[in-house]
C-alpha positions as CSV (number, residue, x, y, z in Angstrom):
1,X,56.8,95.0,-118.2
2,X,55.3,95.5,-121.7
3,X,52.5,98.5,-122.5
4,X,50.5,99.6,-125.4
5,X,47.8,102.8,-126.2
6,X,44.9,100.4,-126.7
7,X,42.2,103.2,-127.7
8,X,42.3,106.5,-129.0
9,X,38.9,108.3,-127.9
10,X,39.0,110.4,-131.3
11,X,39.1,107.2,-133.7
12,X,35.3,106.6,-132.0
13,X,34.1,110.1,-132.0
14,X,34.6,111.6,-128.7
15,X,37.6,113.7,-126.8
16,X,38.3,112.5,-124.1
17,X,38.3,108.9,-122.3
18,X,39.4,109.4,-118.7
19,X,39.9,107.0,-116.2
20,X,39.6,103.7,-117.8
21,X,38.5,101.1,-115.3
22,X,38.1,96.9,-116.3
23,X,35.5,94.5,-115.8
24,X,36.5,90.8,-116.9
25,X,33.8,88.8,-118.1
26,X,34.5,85.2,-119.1
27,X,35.5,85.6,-122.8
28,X,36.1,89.6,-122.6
29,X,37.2,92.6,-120.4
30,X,35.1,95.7,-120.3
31,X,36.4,99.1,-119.8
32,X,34.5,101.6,-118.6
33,X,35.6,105.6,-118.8
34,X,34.3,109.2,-118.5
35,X,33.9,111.2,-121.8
36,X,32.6,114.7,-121.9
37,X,30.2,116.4,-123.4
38,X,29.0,120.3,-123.1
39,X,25.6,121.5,-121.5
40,X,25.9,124.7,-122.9
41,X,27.9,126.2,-120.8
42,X,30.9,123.8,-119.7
43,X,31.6,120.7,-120.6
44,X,30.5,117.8,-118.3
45,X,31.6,114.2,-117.9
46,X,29.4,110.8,-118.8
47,X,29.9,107.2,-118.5
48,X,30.7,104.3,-121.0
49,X,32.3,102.0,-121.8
50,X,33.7,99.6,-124.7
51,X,34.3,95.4,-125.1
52,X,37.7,94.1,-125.5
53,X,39.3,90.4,-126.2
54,X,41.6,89.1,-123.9
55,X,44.1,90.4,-126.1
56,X,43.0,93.7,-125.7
57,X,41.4,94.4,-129.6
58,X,38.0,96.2,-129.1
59,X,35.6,93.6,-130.4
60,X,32.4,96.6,-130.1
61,X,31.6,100.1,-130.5
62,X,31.5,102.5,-127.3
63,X,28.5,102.2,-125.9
64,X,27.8,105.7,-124.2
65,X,25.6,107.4,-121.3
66,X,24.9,104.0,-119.6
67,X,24.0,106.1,-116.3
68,X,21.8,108.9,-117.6
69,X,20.8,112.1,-116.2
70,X,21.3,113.4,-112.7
71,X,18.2,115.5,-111.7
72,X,18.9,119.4,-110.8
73,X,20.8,120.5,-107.9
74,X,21.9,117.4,-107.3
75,X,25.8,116.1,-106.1
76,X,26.6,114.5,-109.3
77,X,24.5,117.4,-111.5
78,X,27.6,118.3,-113.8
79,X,29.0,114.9,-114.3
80,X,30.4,111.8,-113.3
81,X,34.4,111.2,-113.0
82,X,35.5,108.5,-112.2
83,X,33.2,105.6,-112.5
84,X,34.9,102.5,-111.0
85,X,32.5,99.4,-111.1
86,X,33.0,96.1,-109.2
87,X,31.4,92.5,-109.0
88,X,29.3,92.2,-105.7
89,X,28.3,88.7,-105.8
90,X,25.8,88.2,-108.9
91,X,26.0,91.6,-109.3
92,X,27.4,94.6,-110.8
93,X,27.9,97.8,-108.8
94,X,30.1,101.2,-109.6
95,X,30.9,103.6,-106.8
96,X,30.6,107.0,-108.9
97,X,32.4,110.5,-108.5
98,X,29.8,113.1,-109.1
99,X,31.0,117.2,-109.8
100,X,28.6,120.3,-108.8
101,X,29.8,123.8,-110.0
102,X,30.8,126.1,-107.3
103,X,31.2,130.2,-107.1
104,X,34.1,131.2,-105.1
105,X,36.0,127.3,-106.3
106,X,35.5,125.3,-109.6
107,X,34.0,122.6,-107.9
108,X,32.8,120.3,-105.1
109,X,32.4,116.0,-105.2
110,X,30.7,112.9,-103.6
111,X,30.8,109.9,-104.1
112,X,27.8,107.7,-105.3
113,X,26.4,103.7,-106.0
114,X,24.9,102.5,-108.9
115,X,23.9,99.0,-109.5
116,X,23.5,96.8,-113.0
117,X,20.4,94.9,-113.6
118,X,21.7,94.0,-116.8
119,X,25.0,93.0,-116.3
120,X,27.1,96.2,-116.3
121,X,25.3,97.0,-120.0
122,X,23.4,100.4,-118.2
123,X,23.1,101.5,-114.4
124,X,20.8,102.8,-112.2
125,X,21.6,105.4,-109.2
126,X,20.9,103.8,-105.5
127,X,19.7,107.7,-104.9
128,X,20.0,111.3,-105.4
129,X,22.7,111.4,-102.6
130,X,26.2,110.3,-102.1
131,X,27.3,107.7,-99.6
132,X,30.2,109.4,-99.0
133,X,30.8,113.5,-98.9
134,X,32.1,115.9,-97.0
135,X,33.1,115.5,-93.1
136,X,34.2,117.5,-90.1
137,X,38.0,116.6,-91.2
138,X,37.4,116.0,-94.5
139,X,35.6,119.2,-96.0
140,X,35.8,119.0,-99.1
141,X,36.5,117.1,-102.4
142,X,35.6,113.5,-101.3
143,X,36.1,111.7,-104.7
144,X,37.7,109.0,-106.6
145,X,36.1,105.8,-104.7
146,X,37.4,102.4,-105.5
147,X,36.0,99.0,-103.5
148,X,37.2,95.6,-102.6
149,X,35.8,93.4,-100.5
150,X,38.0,91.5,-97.4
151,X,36.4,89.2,-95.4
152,X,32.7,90.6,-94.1
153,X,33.5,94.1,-95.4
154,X,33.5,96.1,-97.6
155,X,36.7,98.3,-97.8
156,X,36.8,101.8,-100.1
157,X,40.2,103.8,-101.3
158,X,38.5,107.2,-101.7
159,X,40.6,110.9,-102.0
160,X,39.4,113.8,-99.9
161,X,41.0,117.5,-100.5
162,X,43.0,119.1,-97.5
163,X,43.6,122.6,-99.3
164,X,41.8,125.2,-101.9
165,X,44.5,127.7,-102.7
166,X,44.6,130.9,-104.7
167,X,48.5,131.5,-106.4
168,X,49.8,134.1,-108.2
169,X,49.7,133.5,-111.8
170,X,47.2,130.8,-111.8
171,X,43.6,131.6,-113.5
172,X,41.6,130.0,-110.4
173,X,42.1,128.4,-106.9
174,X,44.1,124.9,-107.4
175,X,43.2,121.7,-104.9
176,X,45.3,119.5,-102.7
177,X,44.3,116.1,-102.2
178,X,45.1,112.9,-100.2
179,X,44.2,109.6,-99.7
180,X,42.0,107.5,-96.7
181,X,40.2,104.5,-96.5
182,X,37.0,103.5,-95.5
183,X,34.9,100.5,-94.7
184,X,31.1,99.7,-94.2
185,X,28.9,96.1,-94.2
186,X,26.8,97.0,-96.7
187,X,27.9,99.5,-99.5
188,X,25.5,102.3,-97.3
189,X,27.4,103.2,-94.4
190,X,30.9,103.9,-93.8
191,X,32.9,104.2,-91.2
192,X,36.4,106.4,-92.3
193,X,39.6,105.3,-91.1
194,X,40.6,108.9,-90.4
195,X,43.5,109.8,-91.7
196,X,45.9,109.8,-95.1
197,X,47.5,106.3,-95.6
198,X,49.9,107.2,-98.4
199,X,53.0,109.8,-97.3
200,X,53.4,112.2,-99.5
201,X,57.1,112.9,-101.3
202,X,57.2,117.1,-101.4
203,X,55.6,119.8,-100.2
204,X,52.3,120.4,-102.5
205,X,51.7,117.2,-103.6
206,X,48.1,115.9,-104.5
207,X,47.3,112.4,-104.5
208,X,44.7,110.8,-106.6
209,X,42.7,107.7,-108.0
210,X,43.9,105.2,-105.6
211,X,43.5,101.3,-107.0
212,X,44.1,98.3,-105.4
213,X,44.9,94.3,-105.9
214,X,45.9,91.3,-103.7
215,X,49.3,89.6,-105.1
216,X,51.2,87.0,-103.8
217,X,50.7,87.5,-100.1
218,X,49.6,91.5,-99.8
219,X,48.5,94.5,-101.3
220,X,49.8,96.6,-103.9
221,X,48.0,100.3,-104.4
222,X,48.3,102.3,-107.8
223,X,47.7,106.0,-107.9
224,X,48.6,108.9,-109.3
225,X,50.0,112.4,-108.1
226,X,50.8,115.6,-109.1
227,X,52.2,119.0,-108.0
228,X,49.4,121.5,-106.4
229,X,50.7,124.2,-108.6
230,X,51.7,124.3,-112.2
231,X,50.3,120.7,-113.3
232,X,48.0,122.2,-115.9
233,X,51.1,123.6,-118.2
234,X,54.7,123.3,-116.6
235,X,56.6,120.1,-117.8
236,X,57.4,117.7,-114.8
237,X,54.3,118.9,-112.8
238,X,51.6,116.7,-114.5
239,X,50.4,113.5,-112.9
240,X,52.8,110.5,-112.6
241,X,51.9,107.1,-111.3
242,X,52.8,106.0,-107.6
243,X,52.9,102.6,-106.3
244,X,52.6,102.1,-102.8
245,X,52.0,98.2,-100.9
246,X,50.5,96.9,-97.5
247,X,49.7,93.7,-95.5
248,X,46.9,94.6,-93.8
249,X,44.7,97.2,-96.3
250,X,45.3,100.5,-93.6
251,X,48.8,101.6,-93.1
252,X,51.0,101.2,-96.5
253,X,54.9,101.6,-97.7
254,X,55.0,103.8,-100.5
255,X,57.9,102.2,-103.1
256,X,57.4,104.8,-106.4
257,X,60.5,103.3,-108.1
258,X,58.6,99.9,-108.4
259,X,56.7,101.0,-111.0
260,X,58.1,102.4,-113.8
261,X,56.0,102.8,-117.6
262,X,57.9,103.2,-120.8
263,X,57.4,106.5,-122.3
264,X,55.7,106.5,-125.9
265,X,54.5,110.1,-127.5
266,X,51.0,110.0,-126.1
267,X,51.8,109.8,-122.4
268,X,55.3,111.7,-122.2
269,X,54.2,114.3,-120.5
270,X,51.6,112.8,-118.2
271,X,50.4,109.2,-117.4
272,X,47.4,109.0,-115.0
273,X,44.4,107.6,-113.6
274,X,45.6,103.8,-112.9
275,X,43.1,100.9,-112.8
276,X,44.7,97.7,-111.8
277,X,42.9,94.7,-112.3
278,X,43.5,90.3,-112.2
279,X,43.2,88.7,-115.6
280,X,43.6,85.1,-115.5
281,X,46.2,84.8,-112.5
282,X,48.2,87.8,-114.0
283,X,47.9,91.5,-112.9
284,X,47.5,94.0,-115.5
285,X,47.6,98.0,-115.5
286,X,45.1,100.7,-117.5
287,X,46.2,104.5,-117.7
288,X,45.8,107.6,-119.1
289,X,48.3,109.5,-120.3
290,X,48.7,113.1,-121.5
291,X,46.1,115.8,-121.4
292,X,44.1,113.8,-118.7
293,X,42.9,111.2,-121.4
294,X,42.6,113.0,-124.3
295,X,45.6,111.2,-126.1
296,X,43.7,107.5,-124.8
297,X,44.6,105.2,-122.2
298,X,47.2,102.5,-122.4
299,X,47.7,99.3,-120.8
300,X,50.9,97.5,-119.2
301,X,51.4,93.9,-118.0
302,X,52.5,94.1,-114.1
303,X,55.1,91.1,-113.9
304,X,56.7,92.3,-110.8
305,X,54.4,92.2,-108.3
């Protein structure tokens, strides 16, 4: 395997870059991720992206806010994190990850569409509403979409939380998250498999940002996870990347030791957010690493797959 940092959010102006997430083109790859901005009061997250050679030099400038506004008291009001688009025939769609504030927790998702008219250059929301939120079983947190298609369907990797916590010494109330998977015939409706797919390793862990590819005869999943407690500051807490693989796109073997990303000095002490994608026949890797994105995102050839 071979990696390199590939953008550095500053060098362009902004802080952050978070979840990178690849769209090839026929002579390019585009890269959309969350930045943030403040609205006076916190800072919020916005979508753009930025143009890249098959060699992975940026051949244009960021190109910000391709998703605009949400209107007030909507799901998505205080940002969108992740964005994760996807080709959908002749078209380009994104299932989005909208934030609203809360009181008594930080804050509460959904998940959203928006489609391209223009080729993934802007997007436009489907609606106001997500097309996937909170459940009876899932109450909270439903976040972190990502789509392939299989057959008639249309099959989503998505993260819903299982636990808001209060611990002693932490500032505010920390989440617990896992994965499921849903499907639906026409991006609108879903019908939710029902349960976590991906065993967690210890007690408190929170699973996130699930990606997926088909190699040589199954599926591979990249995600990342992290401890419930402590992640923010303690050293061996933040985010790592898991690797888990199936054969049929609902019940999964988790193998963490097959992937394993060389440690440079911008992701030692986290590496997060995973986006795999196909380039060409060969499977390739985008990341975050520390300080959820603020030190860039990386990317790593997958040769093992």
């Amino acid at each position: 395997m071979t990696e390199d940092r590939i953008f550095i959010p500053q060098q362009y102006g902004i802080d952050y870059c978070k979840s990178p997430q690849a769209i090839v083109f026929e002579d390019f790859v585009r890269i959309y991720f969350s930045y943030c901005v403040s609205d006076g009061v916190k800072l919020i997250s916005k979508v753009a992206f930025i143009d890249f050679d098959k060699h992975f030099n940026a051949i244009s400038d960021v190109h910000k806010d391709i998703l605009g506004k949400s209107k007030l008291g909507t799901f998505d009001e205080h940002g969108i994190f992740p964005f994760s688009p996807f080709r959908d025939g002749n078209r380009i769609c994104a299932v989005t990850t909208g934030w609203s504030r809360r009181k008594s927790v930080s804050t509460d998702t959904g998940i959203g569409l928006a489609i391209s008219a223009d080729d993934g250059a802007t997007f436009k929301r489907m609606g106001d509403g997500p097309i996937l939120s909170s459940s009876l079983y899932e109450p909270f947190l439903v976040c972190d979409g990502f789509v392939v298609q299989s057959e008639d369907n249309y099959i989503m990797y998505y993260i819903f939380g299982t636990d808001w916590a209060a611990y002693e010494g932490a500032s505010q109330p920390e989440r617990t998250y896992r994965i499921g998977v849903a499907s639906s015939k026409n991006l609108l409706d879903w019908d939710r498999y029902g349960e976590q797919i991906i065993p967690y390793t210890f007690e408190g862990e929170a699973q996130a940002l699930p990606s997926v590819i088909y190699k040589n005869g199954k599926w591979h999943m990249f995600f990342c996870y992290r401890n419930t407690v402590g992640f923010r500051m303690e050293a061996g807490k933040g985010y790592r990347i898991g690797y888990a693989y199936s054969e049929d796109m609902y019940h999964w073997t988790r193998d963490d030791g097959k992937i394993s990303i060389p440690i440079s000095d911008w992701c030692s002490e986290m590496q997060c957010y995973p986006n795999v994608f196909d380039l060409d026949g060969e499977a390739y890797l985008l990341y975050n690493g520390n300080h959820f994105g603020k030190d860039g995102f990386g990317i790593m050839k997958l040769e093992e797959l």
